[in-house]
C-alpha positions as protocol buffer text, in pm:
chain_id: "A"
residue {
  index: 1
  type: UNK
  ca { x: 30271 y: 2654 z: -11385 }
}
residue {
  index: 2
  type: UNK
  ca { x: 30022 y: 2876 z: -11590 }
}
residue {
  index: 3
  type: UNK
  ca { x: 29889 y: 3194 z: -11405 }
}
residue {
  index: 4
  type: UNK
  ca { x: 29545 y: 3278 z: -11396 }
}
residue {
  index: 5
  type: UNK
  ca { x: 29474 y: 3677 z: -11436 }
}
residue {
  index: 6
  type: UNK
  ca { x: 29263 y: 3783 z: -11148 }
}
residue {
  index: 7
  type: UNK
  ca { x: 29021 y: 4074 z: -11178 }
}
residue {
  index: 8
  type: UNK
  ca { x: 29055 y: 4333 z: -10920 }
}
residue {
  index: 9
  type: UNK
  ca { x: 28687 y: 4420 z: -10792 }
}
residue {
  index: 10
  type: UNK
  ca { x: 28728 y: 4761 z: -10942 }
}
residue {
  index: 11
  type: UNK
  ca { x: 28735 y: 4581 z: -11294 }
}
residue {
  index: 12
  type: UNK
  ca { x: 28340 y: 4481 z: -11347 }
}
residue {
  index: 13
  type: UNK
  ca { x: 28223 y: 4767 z: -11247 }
}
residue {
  index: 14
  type: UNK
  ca { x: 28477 y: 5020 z: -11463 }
}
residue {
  index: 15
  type: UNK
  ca { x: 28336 y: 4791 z: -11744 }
}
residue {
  index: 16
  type: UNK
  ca { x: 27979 y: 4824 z: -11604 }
}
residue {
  index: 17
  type: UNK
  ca { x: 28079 y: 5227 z: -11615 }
}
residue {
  index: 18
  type: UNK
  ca { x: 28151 y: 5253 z: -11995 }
}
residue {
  index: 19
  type: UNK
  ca { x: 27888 y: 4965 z: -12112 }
}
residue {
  index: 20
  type: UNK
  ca { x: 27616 y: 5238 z: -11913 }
}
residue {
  index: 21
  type: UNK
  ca { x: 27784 y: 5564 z: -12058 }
}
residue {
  index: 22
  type: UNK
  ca { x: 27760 y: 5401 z: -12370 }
}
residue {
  index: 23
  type: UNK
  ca { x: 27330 y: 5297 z: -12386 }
}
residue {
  index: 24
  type: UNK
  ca { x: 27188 y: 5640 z: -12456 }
}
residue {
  index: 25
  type: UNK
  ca { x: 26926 y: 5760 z: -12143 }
}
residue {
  index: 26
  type: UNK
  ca { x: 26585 y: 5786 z: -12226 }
}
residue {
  index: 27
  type: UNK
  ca { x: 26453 y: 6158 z: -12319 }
}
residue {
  index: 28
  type: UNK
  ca { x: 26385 y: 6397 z: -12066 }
}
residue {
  index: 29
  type: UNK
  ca { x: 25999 y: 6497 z: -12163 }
}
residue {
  index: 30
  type: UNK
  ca { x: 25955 y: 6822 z: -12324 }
}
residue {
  index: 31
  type: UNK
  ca { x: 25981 y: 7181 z: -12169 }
}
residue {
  index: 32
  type: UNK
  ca { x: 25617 y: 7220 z: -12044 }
}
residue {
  index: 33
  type: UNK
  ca { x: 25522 y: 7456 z: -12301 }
}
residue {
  index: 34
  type: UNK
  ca { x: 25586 y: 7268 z: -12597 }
}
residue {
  index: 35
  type: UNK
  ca { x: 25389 y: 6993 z: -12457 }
}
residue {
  index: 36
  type: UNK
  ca { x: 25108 y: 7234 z: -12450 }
}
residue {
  index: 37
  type: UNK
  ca { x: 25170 y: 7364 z: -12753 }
}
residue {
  index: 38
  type: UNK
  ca { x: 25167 y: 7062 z: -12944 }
}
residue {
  index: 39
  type: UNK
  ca { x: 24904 y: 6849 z: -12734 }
}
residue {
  index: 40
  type: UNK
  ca { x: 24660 y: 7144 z: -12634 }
}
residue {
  index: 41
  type: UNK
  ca { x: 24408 y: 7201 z: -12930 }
}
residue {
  index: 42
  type: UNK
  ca { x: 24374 y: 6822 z: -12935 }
}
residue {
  index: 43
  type: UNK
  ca { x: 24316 y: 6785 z: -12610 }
}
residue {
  index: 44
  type: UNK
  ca { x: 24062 y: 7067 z: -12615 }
}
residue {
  index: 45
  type: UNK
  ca { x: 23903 y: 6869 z: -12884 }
}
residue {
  index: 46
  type: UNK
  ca { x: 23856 y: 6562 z: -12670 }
}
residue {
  index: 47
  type: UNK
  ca { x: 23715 y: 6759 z: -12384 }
}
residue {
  index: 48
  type: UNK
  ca { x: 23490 y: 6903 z: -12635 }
}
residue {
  index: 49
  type: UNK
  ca { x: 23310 y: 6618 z: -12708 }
}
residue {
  index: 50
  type: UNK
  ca { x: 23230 y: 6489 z: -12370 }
}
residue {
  index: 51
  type: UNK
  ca { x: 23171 y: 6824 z: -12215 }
}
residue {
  index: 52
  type: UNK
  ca { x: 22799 y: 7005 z: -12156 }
}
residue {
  index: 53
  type: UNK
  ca { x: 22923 y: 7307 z: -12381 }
}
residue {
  index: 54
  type: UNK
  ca { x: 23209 y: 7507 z: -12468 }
}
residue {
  index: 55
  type: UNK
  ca { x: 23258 y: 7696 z: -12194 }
}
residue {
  index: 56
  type: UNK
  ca { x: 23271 y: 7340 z: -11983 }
}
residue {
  index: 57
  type: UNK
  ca { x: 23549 y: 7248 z: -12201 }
}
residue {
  index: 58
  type: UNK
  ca { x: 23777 y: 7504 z: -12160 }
}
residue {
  index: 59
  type: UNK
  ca { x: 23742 y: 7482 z: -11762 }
}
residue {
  index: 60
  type: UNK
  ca { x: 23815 y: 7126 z: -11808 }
}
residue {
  index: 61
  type: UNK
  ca { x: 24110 y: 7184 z: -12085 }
}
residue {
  index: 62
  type: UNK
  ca { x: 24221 y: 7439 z: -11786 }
}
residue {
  index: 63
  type: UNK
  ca { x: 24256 y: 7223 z: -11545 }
}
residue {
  index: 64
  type: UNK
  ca { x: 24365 y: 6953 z: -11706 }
}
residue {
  index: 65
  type: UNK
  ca { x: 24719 y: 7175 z: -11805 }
}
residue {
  index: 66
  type: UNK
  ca { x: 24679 y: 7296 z: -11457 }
}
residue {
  index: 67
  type: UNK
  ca { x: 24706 y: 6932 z: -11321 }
}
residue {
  index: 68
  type: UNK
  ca { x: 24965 y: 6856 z: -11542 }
}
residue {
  index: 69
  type: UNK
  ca { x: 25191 y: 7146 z: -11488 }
}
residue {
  index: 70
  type: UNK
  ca { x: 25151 y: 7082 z: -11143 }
}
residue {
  index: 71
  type: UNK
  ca { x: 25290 y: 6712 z: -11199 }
}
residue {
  index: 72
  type: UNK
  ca { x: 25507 y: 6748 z: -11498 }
}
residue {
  index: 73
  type: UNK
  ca { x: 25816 y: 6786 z: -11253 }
}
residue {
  index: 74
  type: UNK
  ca { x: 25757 y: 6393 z: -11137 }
}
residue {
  index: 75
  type: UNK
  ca { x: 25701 y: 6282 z: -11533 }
}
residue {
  index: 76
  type: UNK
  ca { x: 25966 y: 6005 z: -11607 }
}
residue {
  index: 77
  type: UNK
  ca { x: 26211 y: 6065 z: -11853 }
}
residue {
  index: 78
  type: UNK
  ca { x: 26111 y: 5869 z: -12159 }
}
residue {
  index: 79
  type: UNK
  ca { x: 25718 y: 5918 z: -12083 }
}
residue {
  index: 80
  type: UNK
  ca { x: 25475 y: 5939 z: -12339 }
}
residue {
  index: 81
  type: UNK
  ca { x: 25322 y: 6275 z: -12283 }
}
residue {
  index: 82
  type: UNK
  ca { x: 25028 y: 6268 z: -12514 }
}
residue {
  index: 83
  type: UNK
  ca { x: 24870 y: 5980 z: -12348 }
}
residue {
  index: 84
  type: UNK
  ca { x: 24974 y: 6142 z: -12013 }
}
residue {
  index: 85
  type: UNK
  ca { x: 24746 y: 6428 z: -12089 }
}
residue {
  index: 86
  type: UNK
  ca { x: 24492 y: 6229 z: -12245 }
}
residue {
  index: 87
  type: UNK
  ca { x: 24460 y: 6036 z: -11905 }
}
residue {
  index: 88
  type: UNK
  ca { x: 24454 y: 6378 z: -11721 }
}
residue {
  index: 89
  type: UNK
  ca { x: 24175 y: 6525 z: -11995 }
}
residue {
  index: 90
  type: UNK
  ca { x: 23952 y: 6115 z: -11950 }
}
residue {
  index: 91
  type: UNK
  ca { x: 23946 y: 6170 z: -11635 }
}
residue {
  index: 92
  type: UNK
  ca { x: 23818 y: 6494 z: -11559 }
}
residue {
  index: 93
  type: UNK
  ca { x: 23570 y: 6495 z: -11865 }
}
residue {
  index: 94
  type: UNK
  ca { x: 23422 y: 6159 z: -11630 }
}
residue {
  index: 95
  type: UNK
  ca { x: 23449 y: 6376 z: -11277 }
}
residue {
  index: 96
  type: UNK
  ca { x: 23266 y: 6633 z: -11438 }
}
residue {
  index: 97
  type: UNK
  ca { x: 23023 y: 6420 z: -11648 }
}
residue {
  index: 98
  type: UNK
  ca { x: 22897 y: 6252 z: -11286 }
}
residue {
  index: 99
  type: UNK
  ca { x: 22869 y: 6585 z: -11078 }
}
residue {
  index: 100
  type: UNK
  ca { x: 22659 y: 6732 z: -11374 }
}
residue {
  index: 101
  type: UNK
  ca { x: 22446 y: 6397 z: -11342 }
}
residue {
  index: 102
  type: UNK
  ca { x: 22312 y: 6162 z: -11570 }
}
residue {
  index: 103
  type: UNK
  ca { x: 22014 y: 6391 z: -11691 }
}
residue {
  index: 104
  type: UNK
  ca { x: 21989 y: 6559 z: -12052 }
}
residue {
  index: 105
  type: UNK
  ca { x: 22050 y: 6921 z: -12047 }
}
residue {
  index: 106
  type: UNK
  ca { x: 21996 y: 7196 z: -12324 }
}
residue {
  index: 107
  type: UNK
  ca { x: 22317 y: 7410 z: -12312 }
}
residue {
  index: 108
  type: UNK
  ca { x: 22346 y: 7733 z: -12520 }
}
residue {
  index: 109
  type: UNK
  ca { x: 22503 y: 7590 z: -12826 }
}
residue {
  index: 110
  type: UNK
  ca { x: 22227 y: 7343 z: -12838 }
}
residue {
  index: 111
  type: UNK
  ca { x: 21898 y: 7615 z: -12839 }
}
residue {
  index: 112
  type: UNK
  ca { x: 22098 y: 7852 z: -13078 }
}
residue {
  index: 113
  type: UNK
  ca { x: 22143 y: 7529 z: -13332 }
}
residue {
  index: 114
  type: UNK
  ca { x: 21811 y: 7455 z: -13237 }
}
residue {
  index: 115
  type: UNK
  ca { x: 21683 y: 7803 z: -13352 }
}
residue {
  index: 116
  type: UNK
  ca { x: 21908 y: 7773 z: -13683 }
}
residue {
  index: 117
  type: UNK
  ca { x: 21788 y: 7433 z: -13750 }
}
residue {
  index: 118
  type: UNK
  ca { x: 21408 y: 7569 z: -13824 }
}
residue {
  index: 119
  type: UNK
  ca { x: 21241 y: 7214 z: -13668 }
}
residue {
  index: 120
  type: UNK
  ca { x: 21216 y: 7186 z: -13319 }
}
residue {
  index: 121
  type: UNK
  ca { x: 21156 y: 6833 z: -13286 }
}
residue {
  index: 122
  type: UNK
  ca { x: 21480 y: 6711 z: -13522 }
}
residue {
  index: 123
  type: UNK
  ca { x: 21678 y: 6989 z: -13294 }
}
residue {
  index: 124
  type: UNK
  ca { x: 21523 y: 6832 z: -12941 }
}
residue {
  index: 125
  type: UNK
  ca { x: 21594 y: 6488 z: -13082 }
}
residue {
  index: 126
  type: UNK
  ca { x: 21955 y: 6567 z: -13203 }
}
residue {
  index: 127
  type: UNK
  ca { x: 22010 y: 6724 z: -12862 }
}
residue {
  index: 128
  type: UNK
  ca { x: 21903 y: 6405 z: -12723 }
}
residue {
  index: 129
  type: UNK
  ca { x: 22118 y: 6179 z: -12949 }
}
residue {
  index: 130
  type: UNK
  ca { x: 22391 y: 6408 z: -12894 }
}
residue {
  index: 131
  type: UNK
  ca { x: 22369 y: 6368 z: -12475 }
}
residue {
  index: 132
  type: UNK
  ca { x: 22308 y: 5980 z: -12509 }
}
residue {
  index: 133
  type: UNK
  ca { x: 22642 y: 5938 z: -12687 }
}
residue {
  index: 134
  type: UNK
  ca { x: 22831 y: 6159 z: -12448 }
}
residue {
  index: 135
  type: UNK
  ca { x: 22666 y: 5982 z: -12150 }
}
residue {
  index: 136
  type: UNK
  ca { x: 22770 y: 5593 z: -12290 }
}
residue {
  index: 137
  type: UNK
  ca { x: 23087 y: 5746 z: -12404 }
}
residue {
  index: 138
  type: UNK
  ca { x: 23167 y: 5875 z: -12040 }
}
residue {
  index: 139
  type: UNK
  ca { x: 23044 y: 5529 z: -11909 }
}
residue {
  index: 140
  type: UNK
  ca { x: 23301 y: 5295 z: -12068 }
}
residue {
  index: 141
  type: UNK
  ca { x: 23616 y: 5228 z: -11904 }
}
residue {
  index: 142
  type: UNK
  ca { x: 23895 y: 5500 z: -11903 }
}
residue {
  index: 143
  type: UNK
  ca { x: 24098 y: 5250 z: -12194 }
}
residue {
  index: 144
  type: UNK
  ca { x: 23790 y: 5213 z: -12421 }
}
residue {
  index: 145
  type: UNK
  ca { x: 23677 y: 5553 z: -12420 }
}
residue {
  index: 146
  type: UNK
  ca { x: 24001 y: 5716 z: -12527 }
}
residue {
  index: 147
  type: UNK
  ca { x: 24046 y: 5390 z: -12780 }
}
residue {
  index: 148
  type: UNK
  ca { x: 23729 y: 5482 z: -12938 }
}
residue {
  index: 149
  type: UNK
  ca { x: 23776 y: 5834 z: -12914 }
}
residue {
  index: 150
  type: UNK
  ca { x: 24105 y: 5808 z: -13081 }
}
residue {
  index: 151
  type: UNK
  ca { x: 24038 y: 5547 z: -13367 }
}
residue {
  index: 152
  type: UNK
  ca { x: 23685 y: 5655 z: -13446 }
}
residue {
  index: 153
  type: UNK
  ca { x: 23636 y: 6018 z: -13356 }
}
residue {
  index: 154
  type: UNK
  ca { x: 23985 y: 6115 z: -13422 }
}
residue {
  index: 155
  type: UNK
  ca { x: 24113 y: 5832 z: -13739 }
}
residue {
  index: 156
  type: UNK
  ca { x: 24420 y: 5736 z: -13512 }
}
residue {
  index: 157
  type: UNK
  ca { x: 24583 y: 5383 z: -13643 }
}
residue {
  index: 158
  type: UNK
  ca { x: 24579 y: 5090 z: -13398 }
}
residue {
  index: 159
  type: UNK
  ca { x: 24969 y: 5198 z: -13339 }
}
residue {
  index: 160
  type: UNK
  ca { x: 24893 y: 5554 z: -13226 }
}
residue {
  index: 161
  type: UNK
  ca { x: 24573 y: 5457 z: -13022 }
}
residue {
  index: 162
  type: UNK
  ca { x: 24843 y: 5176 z: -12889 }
}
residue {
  index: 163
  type: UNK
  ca { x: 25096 y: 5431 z: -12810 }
}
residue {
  index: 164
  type: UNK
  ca { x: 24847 y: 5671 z: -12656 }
}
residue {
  index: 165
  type: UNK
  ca { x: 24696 y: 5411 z: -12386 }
}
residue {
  index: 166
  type: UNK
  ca { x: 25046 y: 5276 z: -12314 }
}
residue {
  index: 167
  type: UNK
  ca { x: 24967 y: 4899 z: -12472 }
}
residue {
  index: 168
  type: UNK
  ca { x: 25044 y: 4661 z: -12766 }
}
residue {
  index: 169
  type: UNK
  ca { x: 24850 y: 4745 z: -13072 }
}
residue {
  index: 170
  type: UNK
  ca { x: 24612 y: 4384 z: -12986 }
}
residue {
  index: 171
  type: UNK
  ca { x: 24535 y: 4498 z: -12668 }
}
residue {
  index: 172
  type: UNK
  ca { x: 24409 y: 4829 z: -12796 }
}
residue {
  index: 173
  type: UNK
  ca { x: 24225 y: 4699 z: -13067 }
}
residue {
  index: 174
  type: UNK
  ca { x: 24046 y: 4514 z: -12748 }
}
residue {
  index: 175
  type: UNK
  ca { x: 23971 y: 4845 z: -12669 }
}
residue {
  index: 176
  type: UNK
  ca { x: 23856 y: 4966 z: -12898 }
}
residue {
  index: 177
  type: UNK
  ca { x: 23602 y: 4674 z: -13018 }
}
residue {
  index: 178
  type: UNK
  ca { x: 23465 y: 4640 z: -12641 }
}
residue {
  index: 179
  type: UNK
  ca { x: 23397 y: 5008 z: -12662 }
}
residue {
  index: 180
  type: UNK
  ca { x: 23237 y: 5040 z: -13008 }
}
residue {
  index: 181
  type: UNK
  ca { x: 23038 y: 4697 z: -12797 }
}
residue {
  index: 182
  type: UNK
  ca { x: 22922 y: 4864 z: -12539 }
}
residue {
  index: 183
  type: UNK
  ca { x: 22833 y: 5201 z: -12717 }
}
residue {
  index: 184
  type: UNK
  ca { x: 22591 y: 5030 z: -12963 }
}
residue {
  index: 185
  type: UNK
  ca { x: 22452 y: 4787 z: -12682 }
}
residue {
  index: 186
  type: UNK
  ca { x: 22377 y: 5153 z: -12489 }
}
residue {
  index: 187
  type: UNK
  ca { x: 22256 y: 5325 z: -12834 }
}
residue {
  index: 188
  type: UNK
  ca { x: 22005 y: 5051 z: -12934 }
}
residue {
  index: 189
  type: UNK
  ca { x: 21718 y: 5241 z: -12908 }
}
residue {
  index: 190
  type: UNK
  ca { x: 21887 y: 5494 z: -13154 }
}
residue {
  index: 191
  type: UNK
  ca { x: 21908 y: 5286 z: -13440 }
}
């Protein structure tokens, strides 16, 4: 009569114990200040361009950090922090965008480039230009604005604007061309 080896219950789950030791854990994210180090100027640059002025910018770039230090404690290990912030940054530029309203405002950089520029009417109508893109920017979806923002304004590749919004390189190219869409549709009268 042939005996058949029984596992003991403790078995599996020794095995289970070395197979996990052995699969490396994903990355704790970066000490908070080298995530601000590396991200922050870019980020700034983002707010930039959807923000009334400069000094709107670096509120927003504020609290953006601010919010983020706040929740880097809860940030899962293996997290890609760039888009993290990015989503942080979106969404206050749009908060901010809709308490300023929807009207065009002159802000200081705007009447001193006005003043350098020597015609009034090409500085009043670059002002305009300049506040129509910022408003259809700010009124595509979260996705599509940092798609565009990232491909066009910044010269990301599909992969990086991928790895920023968290999706396969198709679905941000999506994002990308419904953006780039919308923002001529809302810039006709531009052309």
């Amino acid at each position: 009569m042939m005996a058949i080896p029984i596992e003991s219950p403790q078995r599996p789950a020794a095995r289970r114990t070395r197979e996990a030791a052995a699969e490396p854990e994903p990355a704790a994210p970066p000490p908070f200040e080298a995530a601000f180090e590396s991200h922050g100027a870019e980020i700034y640059r983002f707010l930039r361009r959807f923000a009334a002025d400069a000094s709107e910018a670096a509120d927003l770039h504020q609290e953006t950090f601010l919010r983020a230090f706040r929740a880097y404690g809860r940030l899962s290990a293996g997290a890609n922090v760039r888009a993290w912030l990015y989503r942080i940054a979106g969404n206050l530029a749009v908060d901010a965008h809709r308490r300023r309203g929807r009207s065009i405002e002159a802000d200081r950089e705007s009447v001193e480039w006005a003043s350098a520029a020597g015609d009034p009417e090409t500085a009043v109508r670059s002002q305009e230009l300049r506040s129509a893109v910022r408003s259809a920017l700010l009124e595509l979806s979260p996705s599509q604005r940092l798609g565009v923002a990232a491909r066009v304004l910044d010269g990301a590749e599909y992969d990086e604007v991928a790895e920023l919004l968290g999706c396969s390189q198709e679905s941000a190219r999506q994002h990308v061309s419904q953006g780039l869409r919308r923002l001529r549709a809302a810039l006709s009268e531009w052309r």
